[in-house]
N, C-alpha and C positions, 0 to 999 in steps of 0.2 A: 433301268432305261429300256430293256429290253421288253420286260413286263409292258410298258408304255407304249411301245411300238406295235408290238403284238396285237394288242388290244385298241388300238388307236383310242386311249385315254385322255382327259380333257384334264389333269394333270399329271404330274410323277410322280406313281404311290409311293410316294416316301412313310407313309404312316397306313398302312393295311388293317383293318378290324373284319375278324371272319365270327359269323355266329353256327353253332348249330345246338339242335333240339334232340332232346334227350328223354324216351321213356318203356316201359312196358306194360305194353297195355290197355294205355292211357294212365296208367296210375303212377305216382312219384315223379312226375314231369319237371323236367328240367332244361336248363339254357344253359350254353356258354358261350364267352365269348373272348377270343384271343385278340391281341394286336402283339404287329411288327412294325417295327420299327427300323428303316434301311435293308430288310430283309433275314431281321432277327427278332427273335421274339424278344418283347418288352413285359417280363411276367410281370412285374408290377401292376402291371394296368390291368393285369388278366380280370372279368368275373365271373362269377356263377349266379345265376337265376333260379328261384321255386317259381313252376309258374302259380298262379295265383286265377286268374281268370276263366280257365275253360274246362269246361266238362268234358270227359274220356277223352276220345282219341282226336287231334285236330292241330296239327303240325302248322298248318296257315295262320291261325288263329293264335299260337304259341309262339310262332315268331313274329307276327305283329304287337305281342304284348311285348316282348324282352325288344323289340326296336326301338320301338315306341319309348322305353321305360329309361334305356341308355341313350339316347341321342335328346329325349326333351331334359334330361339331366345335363349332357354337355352344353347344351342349349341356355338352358336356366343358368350355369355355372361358368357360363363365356369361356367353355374351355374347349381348345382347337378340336375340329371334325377332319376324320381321316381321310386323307384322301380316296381311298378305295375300299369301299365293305363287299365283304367276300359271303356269300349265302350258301351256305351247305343244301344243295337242294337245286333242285329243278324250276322249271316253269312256274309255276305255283307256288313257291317260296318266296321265291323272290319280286313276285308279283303282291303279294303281303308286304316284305318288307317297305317296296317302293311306294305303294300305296299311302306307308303310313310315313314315309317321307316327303312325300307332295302334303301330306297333311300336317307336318311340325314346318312345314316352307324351305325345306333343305336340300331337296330331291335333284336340284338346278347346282348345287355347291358340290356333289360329291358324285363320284363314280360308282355305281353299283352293280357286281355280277353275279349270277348263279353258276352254282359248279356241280354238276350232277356225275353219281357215279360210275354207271355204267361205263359209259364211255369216254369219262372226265371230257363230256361237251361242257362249253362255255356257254350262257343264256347272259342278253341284254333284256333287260325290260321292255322293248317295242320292238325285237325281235323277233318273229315265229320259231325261225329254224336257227338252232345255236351253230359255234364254230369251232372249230375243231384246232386244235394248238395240236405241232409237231410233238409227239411222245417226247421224243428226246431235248425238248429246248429248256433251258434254263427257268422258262415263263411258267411252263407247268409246271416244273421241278417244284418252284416257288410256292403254286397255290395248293398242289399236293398237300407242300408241308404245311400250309398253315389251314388250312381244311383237318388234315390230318390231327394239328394239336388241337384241332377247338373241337375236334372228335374226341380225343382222350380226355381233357378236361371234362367235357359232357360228361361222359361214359364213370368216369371220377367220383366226381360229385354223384353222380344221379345214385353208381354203387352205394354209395355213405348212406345219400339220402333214403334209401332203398332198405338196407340193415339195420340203422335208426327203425324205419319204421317198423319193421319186422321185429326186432326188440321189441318196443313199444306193445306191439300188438300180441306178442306172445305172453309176456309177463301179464298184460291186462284180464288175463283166462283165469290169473292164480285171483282165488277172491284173501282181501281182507289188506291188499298190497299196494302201498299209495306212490303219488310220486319219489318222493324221497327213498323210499325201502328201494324202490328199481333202479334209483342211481347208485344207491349203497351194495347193491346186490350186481351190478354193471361193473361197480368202480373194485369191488373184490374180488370177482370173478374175470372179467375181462371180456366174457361174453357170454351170449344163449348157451351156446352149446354147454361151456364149461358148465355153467348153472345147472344144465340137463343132466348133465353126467354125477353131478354134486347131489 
């Protein structure tokens, strides 16, 4: 409720979905995205994203793909939209996200903010200048943390995704070594390294 007031929200985020973007580089890009639920995480519903659509580096562009791809899926599957989506990101993130919310027709149904790091300011989409939540209130406490886990998550995945590849791309140097021998040689050894050392 608190959260609600803070923010004067157009309902009570009972149901919070935070995304963030995940890479190095541009390369092995990834998305997550968490929801809470009463102001607990609901892993179940957690997911991870490959993006799939953009070239190098382009954080706006990666979160309109993973917005896009999870709310016309809720959409498609009549299953409830959160009341509040949380955007890791500034200005610019979340001006992506909302974009491609005015474009599934949902943008009018749900709350949406950015939460940048610096100085955990708050952005509204027709905003310029964001606001600033008291350090110590429970509101930020809240988005901290769920920012925070769809930070970890990213970061997660993206790792796996990241190793995987690096796998992948090392064994492919050995000539004569097809798929199957790199999973046999994965699944005995446990990893590159060991393999290196073997």
């Amino acid at each position: 409720i608190k959260l609600f007031e803070d923010l004067k929200l157009k309902s009570l985020p009972k149901i919070i979905e935070c995304f963030d973007i995940s890479n190095t580089q541009g390369k092995y890009k990834t998305a997550s995205m968490v929801k809470f639920k009463n102001g607990y995480p609901f892993k179940k519903d957690y997911r991870k994203y490959k993006i799939k659509s953009v070239e190098g580096i382009n954080d706006y562009k990666s979160m309109e793909e993973v917005v896009e791809r999870r709310y016309s899926r809720l959409i498609s599957e009549n299953k409830t939209l959160p009341n509040l989506i949380v955007i890791d990101g500034g200005k610019g993130q979340l001006s992506s996200a909302s974009k491609i919310l005015k474009k599934l027709k949902i943008y009018d149904r749900v709350n949406i903010i950015g939460i940048a790091k610096k100085l955990e300011e708050i952005y509204f989409p027709n905003d310029s200048f964001p606001i600033l939540i008291n350090k110590k209130s429970e509101s930020l406490k809240l988005l901290q943390t769920i920012r925070n886990e769809a930070h970890r998550f990213a970061i997660t995945y993206h790792k796996k995704l990241r190793s995987k590849m690096l796998i992948e791309s090392s064994l492919d140097n050995i000539k004569g070594i097809g798929d199957k021998s790199k999973f046999k040689l994965i699944k005995e050894y446990g990893s590159i390294q060991n393999i290196n050392e073997n």
